[in-house]
N, C-alpha and C positions, 0 to 999 in steps of 0.2 A: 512403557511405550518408548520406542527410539525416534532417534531425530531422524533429520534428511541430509539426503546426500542436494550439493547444487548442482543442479542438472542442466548440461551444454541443448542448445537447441538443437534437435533432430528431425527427420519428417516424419518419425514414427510414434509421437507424443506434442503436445504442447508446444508451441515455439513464439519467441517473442523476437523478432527480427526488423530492422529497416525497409524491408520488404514486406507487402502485402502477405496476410498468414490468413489461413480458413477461417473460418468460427468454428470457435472453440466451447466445449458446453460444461456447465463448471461440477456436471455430474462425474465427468472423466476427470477430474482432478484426481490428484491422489488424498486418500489420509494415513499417516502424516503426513501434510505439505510439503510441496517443493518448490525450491527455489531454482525460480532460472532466469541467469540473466538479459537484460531487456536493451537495446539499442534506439527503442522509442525516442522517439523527442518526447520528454512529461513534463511541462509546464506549468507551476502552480501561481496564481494570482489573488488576493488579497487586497482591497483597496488601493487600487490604480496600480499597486505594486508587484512585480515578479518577484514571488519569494523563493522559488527555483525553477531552475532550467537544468537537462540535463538530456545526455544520450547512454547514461551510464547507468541504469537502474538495476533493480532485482523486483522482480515479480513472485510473491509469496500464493500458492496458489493450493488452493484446499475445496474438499468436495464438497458441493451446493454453496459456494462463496464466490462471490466477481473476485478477481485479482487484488493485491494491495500491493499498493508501488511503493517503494523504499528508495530514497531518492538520497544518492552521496553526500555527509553533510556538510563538504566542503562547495556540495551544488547552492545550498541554501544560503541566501542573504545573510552576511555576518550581523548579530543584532538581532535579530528578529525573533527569534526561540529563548525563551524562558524559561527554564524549569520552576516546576511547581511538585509540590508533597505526593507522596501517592503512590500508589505502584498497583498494579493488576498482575495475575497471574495465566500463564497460557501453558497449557499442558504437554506444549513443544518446543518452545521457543524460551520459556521461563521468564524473567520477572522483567516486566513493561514498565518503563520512566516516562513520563508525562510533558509537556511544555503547552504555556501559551504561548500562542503568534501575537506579537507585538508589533503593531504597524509605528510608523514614521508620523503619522497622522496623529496617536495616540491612541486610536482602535486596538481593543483586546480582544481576543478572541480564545475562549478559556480550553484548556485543555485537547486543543486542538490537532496535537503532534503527539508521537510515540518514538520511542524507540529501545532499543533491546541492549545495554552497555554491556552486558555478558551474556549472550545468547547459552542456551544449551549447545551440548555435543551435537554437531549437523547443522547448525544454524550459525556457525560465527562469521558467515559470510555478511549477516546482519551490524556486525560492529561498524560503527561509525554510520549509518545510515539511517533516515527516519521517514517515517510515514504519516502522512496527514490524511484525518479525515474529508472528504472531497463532499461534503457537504458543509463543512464550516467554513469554508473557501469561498470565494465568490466564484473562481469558475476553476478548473483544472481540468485539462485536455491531455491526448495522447494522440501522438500525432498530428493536431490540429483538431482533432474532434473532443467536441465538449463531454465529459464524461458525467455522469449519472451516479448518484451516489446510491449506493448499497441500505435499503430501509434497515429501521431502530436505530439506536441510539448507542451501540456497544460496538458495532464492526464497523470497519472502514473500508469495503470493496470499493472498487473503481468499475464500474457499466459501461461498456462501451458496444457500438452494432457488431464486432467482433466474440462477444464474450452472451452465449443463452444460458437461460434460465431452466427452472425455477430457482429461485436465491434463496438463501437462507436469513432472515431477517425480520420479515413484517411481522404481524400479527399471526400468531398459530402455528410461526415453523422454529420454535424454541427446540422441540422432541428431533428435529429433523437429526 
């Protein structure tokens, strides 16, 4: 299976723009995913703190999955991200590094980040960038609207009234 190309927003697919965009249904994703990039404002918070802010994203976007934002890691609070052991593997993007969020407060928040340090072929657009799960956040928005995390314990979508369903996640859509 090959990677993806990053794809410019158009009106004849998916588009992630500063402007008002349709809804979007995440059965039209493509598989392999694509990447395109995002002009959002994506703001992530953690215990009183903004651990990014950004207008600069990539939005990874795959069939029956809400969006995962990847946010520049020069957007993210210096300090805050910790690497920790581990690695997972994704069958397009290739091998996953981990970090906890570490607050100022001394709140840990385990394995909470991702990121790709050598993406496969079609994915290096992914270097330097990281994505958090928006369920171990206290809140993370798009736009200004609170985003909904993606059910289970293994994916990181981001839900917003932009993006329908059915998701891939919960309980039963393993086969999906």
């Amino acid at each position: 299976m090959g990677g993806c190309q990053v794809a410019a927003p158009s009106n004849d697919g998916p588009v992630s723009d500063d402007v008002d965009r349709a809804t979007e249904s995440v059965w039209d994703y493509p598989r392999p995913p694509a990447l395109v990039p995002s002009r959002e404002r994506v703001v992530i918070e953690l215990d009183g703190e903004v651990v990014a802010d950004t207008r600069q994203s990539l939005r990874v976007l795959e069939t029956t999955h809400p969006p995962v934002y990847y946010v520049p890691g020069d957007a993210v609070r210096p300090g805050l991200l910790r690497p920790v052991p581990g690695t997972t593997w994704c069958e397009f993007k290739g091998s996953a590094s981990y970090f906890d969020v570490v607050c100022p407060s001394g709140r840990v928040v385990p394995r909470a980040a991702w990121h790709y340090p050598q993406p496969t072929s079609g994915y290096e657009a992914l270097v330097d960038h990281v994505a958090f799960y928006p369920g171990r956040m206290d809140r993370c928005t798009v736009d200004g609207e609170t985003v909904l995390a993606q059910q289970g314990d293994f994916y990181g979508g981001w839900i917003t009234s932009k993006v329908t369903g059915p998701f891939k996640g919960a309980a039963g859509t393993v086969g999906w």
